[in-house]
C-alpha positions as CSV (number, residue, x, y, z in Angstrom):
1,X,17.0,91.0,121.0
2,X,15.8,94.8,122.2
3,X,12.7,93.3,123.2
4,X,14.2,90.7,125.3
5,X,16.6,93.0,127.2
6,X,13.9,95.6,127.5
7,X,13.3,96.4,131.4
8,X,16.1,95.1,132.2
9,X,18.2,96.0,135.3
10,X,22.1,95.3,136.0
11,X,22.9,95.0,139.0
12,X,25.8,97.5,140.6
13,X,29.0,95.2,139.3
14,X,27.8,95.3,135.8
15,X,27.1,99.1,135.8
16,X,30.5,99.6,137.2
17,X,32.1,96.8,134.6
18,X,29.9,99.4,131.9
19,X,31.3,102.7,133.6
20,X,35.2,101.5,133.2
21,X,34.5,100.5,129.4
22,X,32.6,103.5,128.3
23,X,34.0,106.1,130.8
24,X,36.6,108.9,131.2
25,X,39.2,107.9,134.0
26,X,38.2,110.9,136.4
27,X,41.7,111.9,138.5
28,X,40.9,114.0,141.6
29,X,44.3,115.9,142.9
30,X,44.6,117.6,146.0
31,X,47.0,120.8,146.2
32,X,49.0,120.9,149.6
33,X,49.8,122.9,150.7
34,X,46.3,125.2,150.3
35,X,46.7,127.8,148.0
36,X,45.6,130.5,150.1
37,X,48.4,130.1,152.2
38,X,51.3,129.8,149.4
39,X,53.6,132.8,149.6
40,X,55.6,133.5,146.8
41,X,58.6,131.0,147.3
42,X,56.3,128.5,148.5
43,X,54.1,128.4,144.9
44,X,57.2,126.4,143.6
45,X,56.6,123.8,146.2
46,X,53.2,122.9,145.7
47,X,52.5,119.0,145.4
48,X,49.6,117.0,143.9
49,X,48.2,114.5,145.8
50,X,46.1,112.1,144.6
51,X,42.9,112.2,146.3
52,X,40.4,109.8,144.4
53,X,39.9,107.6,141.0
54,X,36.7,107.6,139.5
55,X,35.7,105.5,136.7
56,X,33.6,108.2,134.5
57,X,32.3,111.8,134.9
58,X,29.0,111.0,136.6
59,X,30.4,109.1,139.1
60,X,32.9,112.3,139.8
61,X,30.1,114.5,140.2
62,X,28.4,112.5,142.8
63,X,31.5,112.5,144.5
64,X,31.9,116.4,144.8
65,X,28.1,116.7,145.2
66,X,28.0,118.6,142.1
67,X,26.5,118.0,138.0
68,X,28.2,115.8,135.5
69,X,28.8,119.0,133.4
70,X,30.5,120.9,135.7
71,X,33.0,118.6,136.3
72,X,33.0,118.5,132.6
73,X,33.6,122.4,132.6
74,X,36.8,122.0,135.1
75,X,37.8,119.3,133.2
76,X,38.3,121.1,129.7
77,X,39.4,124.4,131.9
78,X,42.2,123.5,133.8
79,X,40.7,125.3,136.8
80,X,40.9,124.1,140.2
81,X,37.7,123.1,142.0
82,X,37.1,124.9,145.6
83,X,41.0,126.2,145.5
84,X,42.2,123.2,146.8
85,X,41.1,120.7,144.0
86,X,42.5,119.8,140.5
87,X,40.4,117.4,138.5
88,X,42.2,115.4,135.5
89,X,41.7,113.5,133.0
90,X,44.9,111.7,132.9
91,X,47.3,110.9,135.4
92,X,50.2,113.4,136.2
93,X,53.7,112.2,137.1
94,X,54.2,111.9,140.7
């Protein structure tokens, strides 16, 4: 069986069908308004938009232009990406 599926190449909708099996939902959040602007009353009012849904990491880091593992990185961290970016692994409430 290896031998017969060796060389082998899906085609885009079968990589993506793959991706959503194996994968980590990615959620990408926007923070509005932008941080640097919050004062201190306005912290409170800071919303989560949902910017993207990607099917794995990879696909994530080709989005933001950046490597698999550091998605990875903000991921496990909690950190926000660029200030204005919070990348999840589940979805928050709305």
């Amino acid at each position: 069986m290896s031998k017969a599926k060796l060389g082998k190449i899906h085609d885009d909708k079968t990589k993506e069908a793959i991706s959503i099996a194996n994968g980590t939902p990615v959620y990408l959040y926007k923070i509005t308004p932008e941080p640097e602007n919050f004062t201190g009353a306005e912290r409170e009012k800071e919303k989560l938009i949902l910017e993207k849904t990607v099917h794995s990491v990879r696909e994530a880091g080709k989005f933001l232009k950046i490597s698999h593992s550091t998605v990875s990185k903000y991921l496990k961290s909690g950190a926000l990406f660029k200030i204005i970016l919070k990348i999840c692994s589940t979805k928050l409430n709305d």
